[in-house]
DODO-252244 format. One line per 4 residues: number of its first residue (from 1); their letters; for each residue x, y, z of C-alpha. Coordinates in nm, 3 decimals. Layout:
# DODO-252244
NUM> a> X/Y/Z ~ ...
***
This chain:
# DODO-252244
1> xxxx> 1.505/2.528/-0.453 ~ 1.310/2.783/-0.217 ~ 0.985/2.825/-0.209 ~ 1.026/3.175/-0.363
5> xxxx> 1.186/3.039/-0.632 ~ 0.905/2.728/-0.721 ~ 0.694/3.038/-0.728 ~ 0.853/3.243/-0.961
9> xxxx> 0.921/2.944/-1.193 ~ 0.535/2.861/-1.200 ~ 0.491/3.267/-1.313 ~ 0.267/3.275/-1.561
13> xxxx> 0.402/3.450/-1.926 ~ 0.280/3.780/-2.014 ~ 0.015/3.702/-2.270 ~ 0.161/3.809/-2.630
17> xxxx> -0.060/4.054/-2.755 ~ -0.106/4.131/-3.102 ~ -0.206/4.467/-3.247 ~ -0.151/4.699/-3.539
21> xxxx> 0.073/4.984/-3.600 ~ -0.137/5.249/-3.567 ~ -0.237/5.186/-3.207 ~ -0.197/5.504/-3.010
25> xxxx> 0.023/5.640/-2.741 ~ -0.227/5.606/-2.484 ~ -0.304/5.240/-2.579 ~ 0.075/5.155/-2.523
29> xxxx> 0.051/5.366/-2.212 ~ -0.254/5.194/-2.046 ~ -0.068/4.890/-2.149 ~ 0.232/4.926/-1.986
33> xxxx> 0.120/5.066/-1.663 ~ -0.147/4.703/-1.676 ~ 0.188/4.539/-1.640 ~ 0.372/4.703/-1.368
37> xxxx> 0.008/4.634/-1.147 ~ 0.078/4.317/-1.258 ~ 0.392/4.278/-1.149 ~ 0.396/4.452/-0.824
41> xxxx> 0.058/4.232/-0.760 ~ 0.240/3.920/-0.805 ~ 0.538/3.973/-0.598 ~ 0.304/4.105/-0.293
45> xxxx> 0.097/3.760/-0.326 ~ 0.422/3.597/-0.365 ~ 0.592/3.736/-0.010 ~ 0.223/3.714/0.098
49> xxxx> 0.238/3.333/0.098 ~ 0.645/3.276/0.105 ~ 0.691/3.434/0.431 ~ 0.416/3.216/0.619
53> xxxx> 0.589/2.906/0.462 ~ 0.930/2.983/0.531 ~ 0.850/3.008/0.884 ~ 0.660/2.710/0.909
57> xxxx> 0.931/2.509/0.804 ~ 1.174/2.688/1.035 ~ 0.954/2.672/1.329 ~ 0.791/2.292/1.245
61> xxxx> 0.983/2.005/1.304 ~ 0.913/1.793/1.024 ~ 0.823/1.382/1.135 ~ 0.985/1.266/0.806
65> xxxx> 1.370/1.274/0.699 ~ 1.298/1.214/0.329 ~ 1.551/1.008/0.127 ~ 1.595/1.067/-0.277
69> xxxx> 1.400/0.817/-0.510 ~ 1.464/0.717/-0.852 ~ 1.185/0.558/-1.044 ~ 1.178/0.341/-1.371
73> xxxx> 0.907/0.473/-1.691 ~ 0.618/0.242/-1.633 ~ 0.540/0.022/-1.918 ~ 0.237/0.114/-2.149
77> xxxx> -0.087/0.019/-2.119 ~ -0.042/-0.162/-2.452 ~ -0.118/-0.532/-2.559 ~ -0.206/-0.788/-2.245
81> xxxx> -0.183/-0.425/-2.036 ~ -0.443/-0.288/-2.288 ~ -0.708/-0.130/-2.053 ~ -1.046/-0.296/-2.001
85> xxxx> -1.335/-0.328/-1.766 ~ -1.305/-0.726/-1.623 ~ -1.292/-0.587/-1.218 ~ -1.641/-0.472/-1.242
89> xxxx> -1.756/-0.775/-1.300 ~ -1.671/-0.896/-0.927 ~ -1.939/-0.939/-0.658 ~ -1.905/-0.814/-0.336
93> xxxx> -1.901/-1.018/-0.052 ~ -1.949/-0.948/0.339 ~ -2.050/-0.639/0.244 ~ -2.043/-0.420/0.567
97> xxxx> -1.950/-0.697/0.799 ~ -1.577/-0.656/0.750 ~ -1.313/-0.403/0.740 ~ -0.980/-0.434/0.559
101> xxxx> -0.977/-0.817/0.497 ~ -0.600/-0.751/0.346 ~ -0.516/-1.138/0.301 ~ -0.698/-1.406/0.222
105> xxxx> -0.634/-1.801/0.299 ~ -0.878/-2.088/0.265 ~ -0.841/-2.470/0.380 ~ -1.109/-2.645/0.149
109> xxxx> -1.316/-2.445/0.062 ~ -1.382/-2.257/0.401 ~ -1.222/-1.891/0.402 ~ -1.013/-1.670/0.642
113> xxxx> -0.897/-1.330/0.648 ~ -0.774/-1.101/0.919 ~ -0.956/-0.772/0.936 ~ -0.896/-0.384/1.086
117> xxxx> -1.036/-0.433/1.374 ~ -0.746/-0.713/1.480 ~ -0.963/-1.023/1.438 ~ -0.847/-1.306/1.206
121> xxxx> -1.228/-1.478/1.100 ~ -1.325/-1.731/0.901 ~ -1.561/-1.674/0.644 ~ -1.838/-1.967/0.582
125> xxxx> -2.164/-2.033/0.484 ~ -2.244/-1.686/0.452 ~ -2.147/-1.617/0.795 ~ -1.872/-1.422/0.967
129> xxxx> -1.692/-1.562/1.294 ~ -1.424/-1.447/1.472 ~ -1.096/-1.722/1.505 ~ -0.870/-1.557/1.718
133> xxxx> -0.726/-1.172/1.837 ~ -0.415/-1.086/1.890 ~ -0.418/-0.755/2.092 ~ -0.740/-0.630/2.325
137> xxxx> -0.874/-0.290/2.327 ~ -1.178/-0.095/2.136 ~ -1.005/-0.128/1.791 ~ -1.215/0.174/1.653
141> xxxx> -0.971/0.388/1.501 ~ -0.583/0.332/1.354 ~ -0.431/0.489/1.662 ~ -0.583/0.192/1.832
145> xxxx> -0.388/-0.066/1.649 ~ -0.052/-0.074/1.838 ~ -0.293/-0.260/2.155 ~ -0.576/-0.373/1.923
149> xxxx> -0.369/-0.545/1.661 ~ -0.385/-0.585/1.316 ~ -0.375/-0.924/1.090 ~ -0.203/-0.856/0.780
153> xxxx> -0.046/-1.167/0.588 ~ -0.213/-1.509/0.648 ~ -0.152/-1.807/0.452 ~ -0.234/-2.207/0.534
157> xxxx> -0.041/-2.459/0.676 ~ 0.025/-2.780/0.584 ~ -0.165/-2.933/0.863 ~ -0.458/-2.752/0.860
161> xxxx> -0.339/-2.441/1.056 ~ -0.316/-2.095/0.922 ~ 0.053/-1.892/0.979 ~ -0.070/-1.535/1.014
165> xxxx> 0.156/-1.232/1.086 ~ -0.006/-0.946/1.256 ~ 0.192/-0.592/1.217 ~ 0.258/-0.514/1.523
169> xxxx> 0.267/-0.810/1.744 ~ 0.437/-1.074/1.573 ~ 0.414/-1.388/1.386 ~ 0.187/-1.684/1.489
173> xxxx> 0.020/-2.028/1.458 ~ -0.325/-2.045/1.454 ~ -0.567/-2.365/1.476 ~ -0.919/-2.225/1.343
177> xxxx> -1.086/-2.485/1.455 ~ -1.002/-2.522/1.853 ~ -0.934/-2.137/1.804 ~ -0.545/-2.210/1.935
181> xxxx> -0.348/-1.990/1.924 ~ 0.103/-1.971/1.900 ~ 0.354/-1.715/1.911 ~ 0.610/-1.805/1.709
185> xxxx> 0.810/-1.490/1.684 ~ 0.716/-1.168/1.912 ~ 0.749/-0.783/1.730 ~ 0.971/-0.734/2.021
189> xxxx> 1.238/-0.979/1.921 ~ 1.535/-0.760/1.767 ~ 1.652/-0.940/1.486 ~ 2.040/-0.859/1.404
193> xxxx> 2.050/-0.542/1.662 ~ 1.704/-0.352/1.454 ~ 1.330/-0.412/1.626 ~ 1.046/-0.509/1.394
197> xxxx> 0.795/-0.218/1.384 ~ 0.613/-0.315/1.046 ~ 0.547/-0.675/0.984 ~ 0.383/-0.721/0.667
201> xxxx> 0.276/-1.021/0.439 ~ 0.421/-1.356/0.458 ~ 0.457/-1.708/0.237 ~ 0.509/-2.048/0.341
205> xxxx> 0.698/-2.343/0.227 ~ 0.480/-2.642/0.117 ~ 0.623/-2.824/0.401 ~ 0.577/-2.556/0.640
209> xxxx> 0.925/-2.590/0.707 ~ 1.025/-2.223/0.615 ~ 0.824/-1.887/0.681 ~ 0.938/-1.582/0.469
213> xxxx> 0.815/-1.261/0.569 ~ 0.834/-0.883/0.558 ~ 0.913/-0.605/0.806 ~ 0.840/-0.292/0.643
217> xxxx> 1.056/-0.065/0.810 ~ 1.257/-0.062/1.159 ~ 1.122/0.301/1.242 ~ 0.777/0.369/1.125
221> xxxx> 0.483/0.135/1.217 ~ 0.152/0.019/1.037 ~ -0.047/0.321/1.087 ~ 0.206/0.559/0.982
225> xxxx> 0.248/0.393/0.667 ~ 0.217/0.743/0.473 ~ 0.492/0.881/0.640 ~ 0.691/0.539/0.563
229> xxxx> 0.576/0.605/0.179 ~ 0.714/0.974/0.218 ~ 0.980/0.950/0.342 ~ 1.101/0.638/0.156
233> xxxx> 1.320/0.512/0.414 ~ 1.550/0.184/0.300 ~ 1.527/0.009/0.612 ~ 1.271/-0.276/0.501
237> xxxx> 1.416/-0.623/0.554 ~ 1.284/-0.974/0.388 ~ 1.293/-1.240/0.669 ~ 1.303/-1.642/0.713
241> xxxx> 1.155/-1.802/1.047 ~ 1.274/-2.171/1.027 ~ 0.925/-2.357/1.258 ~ 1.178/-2.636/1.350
245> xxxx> 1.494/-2.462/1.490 ~ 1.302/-2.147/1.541 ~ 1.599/-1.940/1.356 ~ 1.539/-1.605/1.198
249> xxxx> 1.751/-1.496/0.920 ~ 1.776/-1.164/0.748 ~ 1.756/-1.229/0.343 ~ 1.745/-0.891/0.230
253> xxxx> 1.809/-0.582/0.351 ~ 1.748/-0.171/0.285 ~ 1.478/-0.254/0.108 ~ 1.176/0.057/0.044
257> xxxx> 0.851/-0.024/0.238 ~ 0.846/-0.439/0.144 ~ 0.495/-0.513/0.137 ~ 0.413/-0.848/-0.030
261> xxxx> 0.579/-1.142/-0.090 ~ 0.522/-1.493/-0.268 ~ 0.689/-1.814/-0.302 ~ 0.764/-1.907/-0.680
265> xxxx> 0.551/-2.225/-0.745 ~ 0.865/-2.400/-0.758 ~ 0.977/-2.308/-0.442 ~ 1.309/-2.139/-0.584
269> xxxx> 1.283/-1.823/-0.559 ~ 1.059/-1.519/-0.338 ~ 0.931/-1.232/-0.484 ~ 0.878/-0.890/-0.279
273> xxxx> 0.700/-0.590/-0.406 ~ 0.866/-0.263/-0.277 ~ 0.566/-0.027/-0.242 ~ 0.785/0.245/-0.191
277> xxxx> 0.901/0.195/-0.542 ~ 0.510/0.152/-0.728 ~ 0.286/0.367/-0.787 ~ 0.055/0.471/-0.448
281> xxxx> -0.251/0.525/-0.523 ~ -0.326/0.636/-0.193 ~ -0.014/0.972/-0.189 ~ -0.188/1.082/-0.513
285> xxxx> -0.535/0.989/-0.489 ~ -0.653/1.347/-0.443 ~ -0.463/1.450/-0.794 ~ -0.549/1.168/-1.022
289> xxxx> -0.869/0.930/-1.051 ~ -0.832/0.583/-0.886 ~ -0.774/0.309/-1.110 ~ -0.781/-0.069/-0.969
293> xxxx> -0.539/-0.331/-1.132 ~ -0.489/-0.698/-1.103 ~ -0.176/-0.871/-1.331 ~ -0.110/-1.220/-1.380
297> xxxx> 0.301/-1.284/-1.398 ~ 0.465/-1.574/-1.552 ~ 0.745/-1.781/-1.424 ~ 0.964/-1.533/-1.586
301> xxxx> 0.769/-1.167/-1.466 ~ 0.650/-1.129/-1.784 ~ 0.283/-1.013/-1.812 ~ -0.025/-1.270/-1.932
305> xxxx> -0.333/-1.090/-1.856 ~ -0.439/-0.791/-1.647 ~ -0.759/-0.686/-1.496 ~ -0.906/-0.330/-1.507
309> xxxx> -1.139/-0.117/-1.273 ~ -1.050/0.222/-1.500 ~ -1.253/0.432/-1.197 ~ -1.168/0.238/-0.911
313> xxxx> -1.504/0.239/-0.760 ~ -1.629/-0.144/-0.792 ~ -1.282/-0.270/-0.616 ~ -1.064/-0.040/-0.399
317> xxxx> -0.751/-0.056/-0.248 ~ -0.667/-0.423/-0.390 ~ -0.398/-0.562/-0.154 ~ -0.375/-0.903/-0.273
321> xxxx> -0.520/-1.163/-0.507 ~ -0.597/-1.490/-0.409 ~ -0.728/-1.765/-0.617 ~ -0.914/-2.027/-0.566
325> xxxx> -1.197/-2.334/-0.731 ~ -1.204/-2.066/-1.025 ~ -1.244/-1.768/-0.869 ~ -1.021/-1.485/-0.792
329> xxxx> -1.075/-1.305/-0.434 ~ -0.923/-0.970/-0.420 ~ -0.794/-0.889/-0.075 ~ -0.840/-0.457/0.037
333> xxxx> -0.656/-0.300/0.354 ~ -0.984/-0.095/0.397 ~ -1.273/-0.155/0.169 ~ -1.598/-0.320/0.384
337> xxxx> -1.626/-0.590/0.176 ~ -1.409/-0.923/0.001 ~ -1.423/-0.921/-0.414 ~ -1.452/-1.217/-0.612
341> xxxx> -1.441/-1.214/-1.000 ~ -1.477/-1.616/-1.199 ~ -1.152/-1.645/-1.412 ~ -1.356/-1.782/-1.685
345> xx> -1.567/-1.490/-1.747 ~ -1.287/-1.256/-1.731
***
């Protein structure tokens, strides 16, 4: 559909007006010569703004190569989805001495999280400290990140290390306390003939035997993930990094911006959340109010509780929940600050 035509399907209707019979020849006139301005008005605003557009998009050469998307009704906010207020009951912690602490890990009781400015930190005591980097540079702004780094998915080890995967420079070993630190897999591997321009979130085995992670896409990186949600290019993979033989193995492919991903408490099965496929909050942000939402899945996906922010404003941009010693710790790619929320008041 042209752009000429979107505008003439959003004309408004003629307004239906109702009058009596004895309205005179000059009324029906002055009424009908209100409609031609009308008219001719409209189609001048309409080539007014069509003919600008038309050669924007001929002379433009747009990033994106958009793919078609079909999307599922979302369930109802009815029953354990019924709305409520339980996310404003978090506190805030770290306020304004963190950026973006996306994932969160802890071995005892002592925290970590990676953060936008490429550090991975632990959090204890209060106090902030910086573990390890990844990349150098001024890490001030998202153009930065390709030398600066970014931490995205860290989880714990089963001998007291943390496996972290940062998006743009690979997947590593990490020893927080001699601040060690191991490249396991580089970005710049090619795995099965496609580089890794995203990497994403990752789980780990209880034995630490197996590492599954994400690549989000082949072709746009972390700070272009809008364009990645636009476009809503297939070419996400979910990955296995074997620690022993050092293997990688593709386990799914042409998959739509794979973001997260979690081991079933069993150990059975792996779930990944295509974000291309939810709702972004972030694409439509300046259309609809923010809303904040937390669920709790059984074995089988079905729902058991959910959490509410209704306006968004207490927690934002929730990237992943973590829970530990009875509290939950909500995870954000950009808020200045780490949530926790006690399960047992909520």
């Amino acid at each position: 559909m042209t752009e000429a035509d979107g505008l003439r399907q959003r004309r408004p209707l003629r307004p239906q007006v109702v009058t009596d019979d004895n309205r005179t020849p000059e009324a029906k006139g002055g009424s009908s010569f209100s409609g031609r301005v009308f008219r001719a008005t409209f189609l001048m605003l309409a080539a007014f703004l069509t003919i600008p557009l038309l050669g924007a998009l001929v002379l433009l050469d747009s990033p994106i190569d958009p793919e078609s998307l079909s999307f599922k009704e979302p369930p109802l906010f009815l029953g354990v989805l019924q709305p409520n207020t339980k996310l404003q009951q978090v506190e805030r912690l770290f306020e304004n001495q963190l950026v973006g602490p996306e994932s969160i890990a802890n071995i005892g009781d002592v925290m970590f999280t990676g953060t936008a400015d490429g550090r991975v930190v632990k959090l204890e005591n209060g106090e902030v400290e910086t573990i390890a980097r990844f990349g150098s540079g001024p890490c001030k702004t998202r153009d930065d990140e390709p030398a600066c780094g970014r931490p995205l998915g860290i989880r714990a080890g089963p001998n007291g290390t943390l496996f972290v995967v940062d998006a743009y420079k690979g997947l590593f070993e990490v020893n927080p306390w001699k601040r060690e630190v191991k490249l396991l897999l580089s970005s710049e591997t090619p795995i099965e003939g496609r580089k890794m321009s995203f990497l994403n979130d990752l789980t780990v085995t209880r034995d630490g035997r197996k590492i599954y992670f994400t690549d989000s896409s082949s072709k746009w990186q972390r700070r272009d993930y809008l364009l990645l949600l636009m476009e809503g290019r297939d070419d996400g993979r979910l990955l296995e990094y074997d620690t022993q033989t050092k293997e990688v193995k593709v386990l799914l492919d042409h998959l739509r911006f794979p973001n997260g991903v979690q081991l079933s408490p069993a150990e059975d099965f792996v779930l990944v959340a295509e974000l291309a496929m939810l709702f972004s909050q972030e694409t439509v942000m300046k259309f609809v109010p923010r809303y904040s939402l937390v669920l709790e899945l059984s074995d089988s996906g079905a729902f058991r509780r959910s959490l509410h922010d209704p306006e968004g404003q207490v927690v934002t941009y929730v990237s992943e929940a973590h829970e530990h010693n009875g509290h939950l710790y909500l995870g954000s790619f950009r808020a200045p600050y780490l949530c926790r929320l006690r399960l047992q008041s909520a």
